[in-house]
N, C-alpha and C positions, 0 to 999 in steps of 0.2 A: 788495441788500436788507439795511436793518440787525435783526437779528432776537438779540428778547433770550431768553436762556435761564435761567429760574429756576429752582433746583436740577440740580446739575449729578453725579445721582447713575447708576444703569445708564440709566434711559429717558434723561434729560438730557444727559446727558455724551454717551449716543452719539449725540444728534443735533446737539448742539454739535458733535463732530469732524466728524461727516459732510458738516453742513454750512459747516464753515470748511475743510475739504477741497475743497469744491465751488467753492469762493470768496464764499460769502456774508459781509457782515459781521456777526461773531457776537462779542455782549455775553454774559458770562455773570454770573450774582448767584448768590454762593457765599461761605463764609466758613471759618474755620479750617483746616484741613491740605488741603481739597480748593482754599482760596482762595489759597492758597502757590503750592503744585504746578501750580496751571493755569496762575496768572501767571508762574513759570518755565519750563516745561516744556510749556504747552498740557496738548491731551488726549490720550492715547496709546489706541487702539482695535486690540482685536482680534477681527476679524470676518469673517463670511465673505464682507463686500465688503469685503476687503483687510484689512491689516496696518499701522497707518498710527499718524504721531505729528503733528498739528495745533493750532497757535497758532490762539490766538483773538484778536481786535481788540482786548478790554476783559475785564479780569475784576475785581471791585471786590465788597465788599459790603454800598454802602450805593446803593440802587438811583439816586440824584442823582448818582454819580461816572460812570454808565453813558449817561446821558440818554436821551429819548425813541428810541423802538425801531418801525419801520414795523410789526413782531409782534413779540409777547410770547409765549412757550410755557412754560406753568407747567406746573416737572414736579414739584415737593416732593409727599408723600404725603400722601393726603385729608385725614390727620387737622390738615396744618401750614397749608392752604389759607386758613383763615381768620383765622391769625395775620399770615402773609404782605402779606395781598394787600392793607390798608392802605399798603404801604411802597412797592408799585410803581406808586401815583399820578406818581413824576418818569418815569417809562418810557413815559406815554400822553402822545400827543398825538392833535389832530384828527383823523388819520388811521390813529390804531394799531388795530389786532384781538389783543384777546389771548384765549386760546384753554387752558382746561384740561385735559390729560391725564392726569386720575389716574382708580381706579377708582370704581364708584358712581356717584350722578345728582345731587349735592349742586353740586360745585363750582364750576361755572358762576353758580349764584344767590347763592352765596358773596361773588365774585369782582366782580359785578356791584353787591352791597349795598355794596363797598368802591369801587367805579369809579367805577358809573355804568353802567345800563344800553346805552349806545353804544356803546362799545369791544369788549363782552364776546360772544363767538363761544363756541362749546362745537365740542369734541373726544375722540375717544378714541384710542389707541394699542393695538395687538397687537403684540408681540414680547418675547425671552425675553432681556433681557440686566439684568447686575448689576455690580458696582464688584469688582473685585479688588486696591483701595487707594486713594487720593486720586488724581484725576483717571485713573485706569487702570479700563476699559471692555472686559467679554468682552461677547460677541455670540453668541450659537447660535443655529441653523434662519434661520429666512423671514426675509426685509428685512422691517423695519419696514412694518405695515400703518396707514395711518392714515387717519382718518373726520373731517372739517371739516364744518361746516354754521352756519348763520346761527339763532338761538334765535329763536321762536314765530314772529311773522308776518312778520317778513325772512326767513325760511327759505323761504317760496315766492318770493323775487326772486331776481335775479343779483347775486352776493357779487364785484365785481372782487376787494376786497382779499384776499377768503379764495383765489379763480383764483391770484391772485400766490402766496400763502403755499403754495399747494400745487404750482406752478408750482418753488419756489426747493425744494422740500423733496423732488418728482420728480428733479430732477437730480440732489441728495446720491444718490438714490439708494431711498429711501421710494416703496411703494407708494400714493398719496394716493387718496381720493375725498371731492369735497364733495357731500354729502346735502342731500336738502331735507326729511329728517325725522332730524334727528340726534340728535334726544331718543328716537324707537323705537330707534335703533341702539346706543342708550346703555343706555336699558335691558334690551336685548340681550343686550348685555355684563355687564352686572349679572347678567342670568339667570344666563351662565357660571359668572362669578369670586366671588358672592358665596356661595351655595349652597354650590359645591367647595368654597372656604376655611373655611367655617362647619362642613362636617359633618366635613370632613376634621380639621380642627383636634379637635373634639369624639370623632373615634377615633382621633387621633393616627394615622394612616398616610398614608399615599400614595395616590395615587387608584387604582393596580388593585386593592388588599381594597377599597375604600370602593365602587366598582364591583361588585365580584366575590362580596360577599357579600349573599345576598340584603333578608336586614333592613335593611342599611346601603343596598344600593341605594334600596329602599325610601325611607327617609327621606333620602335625597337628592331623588328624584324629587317627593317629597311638599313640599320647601320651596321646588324651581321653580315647582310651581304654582300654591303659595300668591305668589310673588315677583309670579308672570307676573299673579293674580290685581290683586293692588294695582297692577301697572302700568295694566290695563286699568280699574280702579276712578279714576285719575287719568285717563285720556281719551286715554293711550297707546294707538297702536293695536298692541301685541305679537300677532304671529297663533294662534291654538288650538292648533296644532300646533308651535311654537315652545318648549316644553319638552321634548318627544319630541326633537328637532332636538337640541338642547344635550346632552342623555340620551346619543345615538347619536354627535355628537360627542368629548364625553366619552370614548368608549367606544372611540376609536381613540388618546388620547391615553397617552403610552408611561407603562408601569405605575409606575415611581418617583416619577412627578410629583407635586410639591406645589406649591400655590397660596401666593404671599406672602406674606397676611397670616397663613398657616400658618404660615410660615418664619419670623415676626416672634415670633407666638406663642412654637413652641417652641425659639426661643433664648433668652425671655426680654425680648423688646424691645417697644416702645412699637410697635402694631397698627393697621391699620385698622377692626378689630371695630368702636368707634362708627360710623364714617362707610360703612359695609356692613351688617352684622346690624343694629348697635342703629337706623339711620338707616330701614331696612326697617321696624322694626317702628315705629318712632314714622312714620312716614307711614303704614304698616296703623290706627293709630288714629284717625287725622287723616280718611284715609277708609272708616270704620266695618268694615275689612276682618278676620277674625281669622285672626291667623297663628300658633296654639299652636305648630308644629315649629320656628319661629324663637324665639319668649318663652324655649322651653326654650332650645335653642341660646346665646340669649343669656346666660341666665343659668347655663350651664355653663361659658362662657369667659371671665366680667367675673372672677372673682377673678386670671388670671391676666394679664389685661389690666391690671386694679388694680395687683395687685403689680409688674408691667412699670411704670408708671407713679409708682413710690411711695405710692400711694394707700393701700394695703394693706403689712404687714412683709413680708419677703421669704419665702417658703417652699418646700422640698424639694420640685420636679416629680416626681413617678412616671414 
């Protein structure tokens, strides 16, 4: 199966190696130092399915040098989704599924305004891995969890091409399930990752204070509801007790932890904050929903979002 991988960052790259370990044919769309190193060197992965250095078929980075791809797995960061996804029209053909995995519930309609609604599949990913240099891939905990499903009303048919794509992505070694509601499972995940990264970033800690104290719990718990709210004001069905769930999960996860676009935050780099907070609350308005613990949130993390971005001059983090 020829299957294209755009951005070929932690999520990307390790399922680029995985799967051209596996023997899939794997195109990858990458450019400067990670576009080098993978067309010399493949991808070098380390993880705890193996220790492993895998060539890839194609690495280019202009998506016509790669040509049409049976799947597309777009893995660049929500914020670059909509820059991209004009460029990978030479990657579809009649047959392709391409499929988003970043975080938040945007990118799929994103993707679709730039395609064409036929090709475009929605996806999400769980797993902990990041880049330790161009083309070089750490891995920690669980394999790869990943959720496939068909958008609105192909979601109640049989998806062969998605069967395939989860078929080829099983053998790497990926835990796969295709849903036949992959927009609740998305916004699921949103529950999770967007809340954590939003209040965490806004106390600057890690998630055991941001858990462990009680005010701060508080307003954690208080912006899943309003999250899980707006899902269900969209026609989401998120179940009542589905923020309790995420709370309690939460609450096993190891005290250091920080969420991404924390991690983007406080080094200074270009964030997901639009495509998670601010994307939340401009859909809270869309469906007359109010979400005050997100407005603030938001607008305690845009100047440092700005400043990440050039938008704003640089200034002295506390």
């Amino acid at each position: 199966m020829r299957i294209a991988i755009v951005g070929p960052g932690g999520v990307g790259g390790l399922l680029a190696g995985l799967l051209a370990r596996a023997g899939e044919d794997v195109a990858v769309l990458a450019r400067g130092k990670a576009l080098e190193t993978i067309r010399a060197n493949g991808i070098a992965v380390d993880s705890p399915l193996g220790a492993f250095g895998a060539p890839v078929a194609a690495c280019a980075a202009d998506a016509a040098a790669l040509g049409r791809a049976d799947a597309v797995l777009v893995a660049v960061k929500a914020w670059q989704v909509g820059e991209v996804a004009p460029a990978l029209a030479p990657l579809v053909g009649p047959d392709t599924v391409v499929v988003p995995l970043q975080n938040g519930v945007l990118a799929a309609a994103r993707l679709a305004g730039a395609l064409g609604e036929g090709p475009v599949a929605n996806g999400l990913v769980a797993v902990l891995a990041w880049l330790e240099g161009p083309g070089r891939v750490k891995h920690i905990g669980m394999a790869p969890r990943i959720t496939l499903g068909e958008r609105g009303a192909r979601g109640d048919a049989p998806s062969p091409r998605l069967d395939r794509l989860a078929g080829a992505l099983a053998r790497a070694g990926c835990e796969v399930t295709v849903s036949s509601d992959v927009e609740r499972a998305s916004w699921e995940k949103y529950l999770l990752i967007e809340p954590w990264g939003a209040v965490a970033s806004a106390a600057r800690a890690p998630i055991g204070p941001v858990r462990g104290v009680p005010e701060t719990r508080r307003l954690l718990a208080a912006a899943q509801e309003e999250l899980a709210a707006v899902a269900r004001a969209r026609g989401v069905a998120v179940p009542e007790d589905a923020p309790a769930r995420t709370l309690a999960f939460l609450d096993g996860v190891a005290a250091e932890a920080t969420a991404s676009m924390q991690r983007d935050l406080a080094a200074g780099r270009p964030s997901e904050l639009e495509e998670q907070t601010g994307a939340l609350v401009r859909l809270a308005r869309e469906a007359g929903v109010p979400v005050p613990v997100h407005e603030a949130l938001l607008a305690l993390l845009l100047p440092q979002e700005l400043a990440a971005r050039g938008r704003l001059p640089p200034f002295v983090r506390p």
